[in-house]
N, C-alpha and C positions, 0 to 999 in steps of 0.2 A: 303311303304307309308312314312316312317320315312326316309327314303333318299331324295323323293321328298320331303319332307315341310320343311326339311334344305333350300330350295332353295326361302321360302315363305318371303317375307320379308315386313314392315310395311309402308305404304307407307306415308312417313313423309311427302313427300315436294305437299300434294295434296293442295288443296283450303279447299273442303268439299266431303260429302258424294254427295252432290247432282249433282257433276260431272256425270254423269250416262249415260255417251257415254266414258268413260275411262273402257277399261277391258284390264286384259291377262291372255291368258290362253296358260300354258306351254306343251311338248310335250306329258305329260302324260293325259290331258283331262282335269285337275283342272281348274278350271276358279276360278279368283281371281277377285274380284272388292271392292271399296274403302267404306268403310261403318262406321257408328261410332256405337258402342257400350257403352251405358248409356254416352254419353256426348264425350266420348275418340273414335278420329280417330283409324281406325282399317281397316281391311281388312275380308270379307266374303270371305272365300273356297266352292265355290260346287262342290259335289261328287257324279260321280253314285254308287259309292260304300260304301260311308260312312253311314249310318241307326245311328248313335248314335251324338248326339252333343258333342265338347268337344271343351277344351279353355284348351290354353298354361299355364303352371303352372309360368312361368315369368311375362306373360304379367297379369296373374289374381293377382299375389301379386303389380307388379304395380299398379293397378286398387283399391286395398285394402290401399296401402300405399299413393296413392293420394285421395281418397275417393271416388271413383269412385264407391267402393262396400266398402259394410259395412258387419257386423257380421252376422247381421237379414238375407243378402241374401243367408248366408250358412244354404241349407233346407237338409243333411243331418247329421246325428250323429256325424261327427267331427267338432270339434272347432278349430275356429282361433285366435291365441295368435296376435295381431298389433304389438306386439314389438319382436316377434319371428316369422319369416316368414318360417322358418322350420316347424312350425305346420300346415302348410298348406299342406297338404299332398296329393298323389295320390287318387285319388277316389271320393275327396270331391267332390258334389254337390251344385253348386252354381246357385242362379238365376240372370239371366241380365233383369233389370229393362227395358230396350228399345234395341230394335238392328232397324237401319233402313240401308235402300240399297236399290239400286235402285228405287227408289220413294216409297219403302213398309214401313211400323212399325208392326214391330213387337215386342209382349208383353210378358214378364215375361216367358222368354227361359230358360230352363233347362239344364247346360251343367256340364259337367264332367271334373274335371281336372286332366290333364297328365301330367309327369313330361317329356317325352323322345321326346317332336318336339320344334322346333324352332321357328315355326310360330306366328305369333303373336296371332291369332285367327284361330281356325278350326272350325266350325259351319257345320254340316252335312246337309243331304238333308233332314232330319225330321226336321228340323226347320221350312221348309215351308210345309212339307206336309198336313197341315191342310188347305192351301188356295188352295188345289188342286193338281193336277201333273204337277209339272215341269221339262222343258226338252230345252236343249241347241242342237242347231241347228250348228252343224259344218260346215255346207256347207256356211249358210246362215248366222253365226257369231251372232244368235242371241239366246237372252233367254226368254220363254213362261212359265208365271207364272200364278198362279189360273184359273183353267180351261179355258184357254186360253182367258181369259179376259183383258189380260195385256200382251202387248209384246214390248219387248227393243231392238232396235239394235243395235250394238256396233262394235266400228273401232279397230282394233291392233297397239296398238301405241308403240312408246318405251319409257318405262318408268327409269327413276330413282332413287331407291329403297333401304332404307338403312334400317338395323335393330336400333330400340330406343337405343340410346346409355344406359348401364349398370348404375343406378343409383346405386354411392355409401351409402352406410348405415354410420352413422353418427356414427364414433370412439368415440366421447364427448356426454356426460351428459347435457340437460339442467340444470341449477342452479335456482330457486328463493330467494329472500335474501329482508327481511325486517328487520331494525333497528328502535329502538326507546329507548326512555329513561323509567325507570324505573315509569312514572306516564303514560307509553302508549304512550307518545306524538312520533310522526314521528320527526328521525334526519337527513336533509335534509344536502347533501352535504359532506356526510361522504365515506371517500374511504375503502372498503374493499380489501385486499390484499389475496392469495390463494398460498402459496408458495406449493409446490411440491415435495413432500418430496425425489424422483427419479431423474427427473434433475435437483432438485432447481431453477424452471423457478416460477417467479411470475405474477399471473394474477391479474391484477386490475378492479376497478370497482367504479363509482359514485353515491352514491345513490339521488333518485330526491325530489322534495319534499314530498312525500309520502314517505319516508326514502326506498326508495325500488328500485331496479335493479334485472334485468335478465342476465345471461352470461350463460358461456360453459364452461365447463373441461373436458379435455381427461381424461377416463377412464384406470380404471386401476393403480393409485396411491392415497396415501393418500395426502391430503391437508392439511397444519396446515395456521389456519385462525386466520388474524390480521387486526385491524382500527387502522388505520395512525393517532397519532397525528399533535402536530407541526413540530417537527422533530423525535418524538421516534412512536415507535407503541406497543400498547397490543397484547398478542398474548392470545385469549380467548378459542377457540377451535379447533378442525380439522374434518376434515370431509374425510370417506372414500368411494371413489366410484370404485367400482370392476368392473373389465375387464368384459366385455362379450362374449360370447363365439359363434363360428358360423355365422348365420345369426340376433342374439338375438340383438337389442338396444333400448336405453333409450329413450323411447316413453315421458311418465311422468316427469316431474321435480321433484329434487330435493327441498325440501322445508324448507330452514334456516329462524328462527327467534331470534333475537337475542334482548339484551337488555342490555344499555353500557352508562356509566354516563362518559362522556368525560371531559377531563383534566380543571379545573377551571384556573392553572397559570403553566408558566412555565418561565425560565430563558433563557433568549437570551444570549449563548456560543458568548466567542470571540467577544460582542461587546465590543469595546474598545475605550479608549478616550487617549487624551495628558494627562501627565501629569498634574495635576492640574486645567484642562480646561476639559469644554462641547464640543471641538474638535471630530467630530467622524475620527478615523484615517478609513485607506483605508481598512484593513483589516477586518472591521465589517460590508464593504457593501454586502457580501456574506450571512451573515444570514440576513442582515436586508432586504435583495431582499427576501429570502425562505418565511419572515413574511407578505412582501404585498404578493405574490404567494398564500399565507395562507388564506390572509384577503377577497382578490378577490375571492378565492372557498368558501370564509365561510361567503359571504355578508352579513348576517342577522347579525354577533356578532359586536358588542361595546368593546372595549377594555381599559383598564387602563396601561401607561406603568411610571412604577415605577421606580426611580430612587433611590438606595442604594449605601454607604459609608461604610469605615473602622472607626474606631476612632482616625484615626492620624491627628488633628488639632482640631479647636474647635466645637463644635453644632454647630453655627449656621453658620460658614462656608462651614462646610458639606451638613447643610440644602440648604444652596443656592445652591450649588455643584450640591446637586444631583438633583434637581427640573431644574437647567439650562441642565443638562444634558439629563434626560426626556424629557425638549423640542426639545432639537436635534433630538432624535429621533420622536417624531412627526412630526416637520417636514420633518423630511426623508421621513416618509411616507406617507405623504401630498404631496408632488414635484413628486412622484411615482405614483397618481391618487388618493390612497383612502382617502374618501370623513372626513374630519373634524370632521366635525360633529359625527363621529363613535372615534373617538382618543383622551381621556383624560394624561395630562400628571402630573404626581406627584413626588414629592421630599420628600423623606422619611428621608435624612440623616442618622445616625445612631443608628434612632430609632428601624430596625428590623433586627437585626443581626441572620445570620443563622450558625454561627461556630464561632472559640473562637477569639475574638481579639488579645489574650495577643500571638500569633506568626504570619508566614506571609502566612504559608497557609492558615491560617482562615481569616486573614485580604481580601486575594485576594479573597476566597467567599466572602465574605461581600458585597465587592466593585463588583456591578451589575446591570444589567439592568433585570426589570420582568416583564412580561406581564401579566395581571389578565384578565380573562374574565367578562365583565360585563355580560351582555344579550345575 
């Protein structure tokens, strides 16, 4: 028997069940016709031989992992793990919600699952013995169902017949990942990063306005997890998702929630000006692009960009110094698209020094451009 039903195969490329002038039946007597089973095309076997119902242990975990069966229809003592398909074991008894074939339905079939045939479906002749005796007609190619109340004839075609390609089992983890700030509120637009601590590959991720995103990671490594500022990132925690083993995978998501009071100001590196002028030279167009890049994912913020001095000249040259300077970069980033109305510009001169004036690496902190976040 196990040699013939290697040869059974599912018959993918039909229309429907209701084809019911399509049959074959091979040289050992099985007649095979196209039937669905609760919703999924399939194939009925009848057997004079067969007295027991049974269903393919492949095609029943497909039928589980597409939803086709669910737990409730396991009406024997073992359990089905959804994310471990090994627990689906020989023996188990499962119920098929519908089988229809040949213009019949039939209800809530009891079949046995086997691990050792290929077939897509084996359905015995007790499946219909309760509408009577049935009996196929070799001469006459036909099949006589519930006391001869019902008879089908059917032509020998040739069919084209392929087994369901192998669905693979998903190597990665879903992830869920909500952000917020520390009064609850949703941080809309924040990137989370997932570096990898084995090949050091980074996954990214946007959060929407509900500070929240779904992704994926291959299992099997830890992740150390970072939110992108402007240009630096936090690195807050990691997260570990273990390899699974067998046929076992990550049904369920992971569930990160997180809570991150993002940066108020930061210092724009390398923007630079001429000498004694609000000049922006060429080499500060490189961060000042990463800032609109910034502005455009981070639409909702207002910004203040600050203008700071060393104390080599007087106040209020400084003063004007650096307030002309702040407007250069405004409009930088006005001629770049973002909207005005979000960009204040300020000249602080030498009123907020951040390292010592009295040498020249403190002076060259001094001398700066900073961005403050408003709103």
């Amino acid at each position: 028997m196990k040699k013939i039903l290697t040869l059974l195969l599912l018959l993918s490329n039909l229309v429907g069940y209701s084809q019911t002038k399509i049959i074959l039946k091979n040289d050992d007597g099985l007649l095979l016709m196209p039937c669905k089973v609760n919703g999924l095309l399939a194939c009925f076997i009848y057997s004079d031989e067969e007295s027991e119902n049974l269903i393919s242990q492949k095609q029943a975990m497909y039928m589980f992992r597409n939803e086709f069966l669910h737990k409730q229809d396991i009406i024997s003592e073992a359990k089905y793990d959804s994310s471990d398909e090994e627990s689906l074991a020989e023996g188990v008894v499962i119920m098929l919600k519908e089988v229809l074939f040949t213009g019949l339905k039939l209800y809530d079939v009891k079949c046995t699952i086997i691990k050792d045939i290929d077939a897509p479906f084996l359905i015995g002749k007790s499946t219909i013995s309760t509408l009577g005796k049935t009996n196929f007609d070799n001469v006459a190619n036909s099949i006589t169902i519930a006391n001869g109340n019902s008879s089908f004839d059917f032509s020998k075609i040739n069919m084209v017949t392929e087994m369901p390609k192998e669905i693979l089992l998903p190597k990665d983890a879903p992830v869920n990942v909500t952000i917020t700030d520390f009064n609850d509120r949703p941080l809309p637009n924040e990137i989370m990063v997932f570096k990898s601590r084995k090949k050091q590959i980074e996954y990214q991720s946007l959060t929407n306005d509900q500070g929240q995103f779904s992704t994926r990671l291959p299992a099997g490594d830890v992740y150390q997890i970072y939110i992108l500022g402007f240009k630096d990132s936090a690195s807050i925690d990691s997260i570990v998702i273990p390899a699974q083993e067998g046929r076992k995978y990550y049904k369920n998501p992971f569930a990160i929630s997180y809570k991150f009071l993002p940066a108020k100001s930061f210092v724009l590196d390398n923007c630079n000006f001429d000498n004694g002028k609000a000049t922006l030279q060429d080499s500060s167009f490189k961060v000042l692009d990463e800032l609109v890049a910034y502005l455009v994912r981070k639409d909702d913020e207002k910004i203040e960009i600050g203008g700071h001095t060393d104390i080599v000249g007087s106040a209020t040259s400084n003063l004007k110094l650096s307030q002309e300077r702040a407007n250069s970069v405004r409009d930088y980033l006005i001629s770049k698209g973002i909207d005005a109305s979000r960009i204040t510009a300020k000249g602080y001169g030498i009123t907020k020094p951040i390292a010592d004036n009295k040498n020249a690496a403190g002076r060259a902190e001094n001398r700066r451009t900073e961005v403050t976040i408003l709103e």
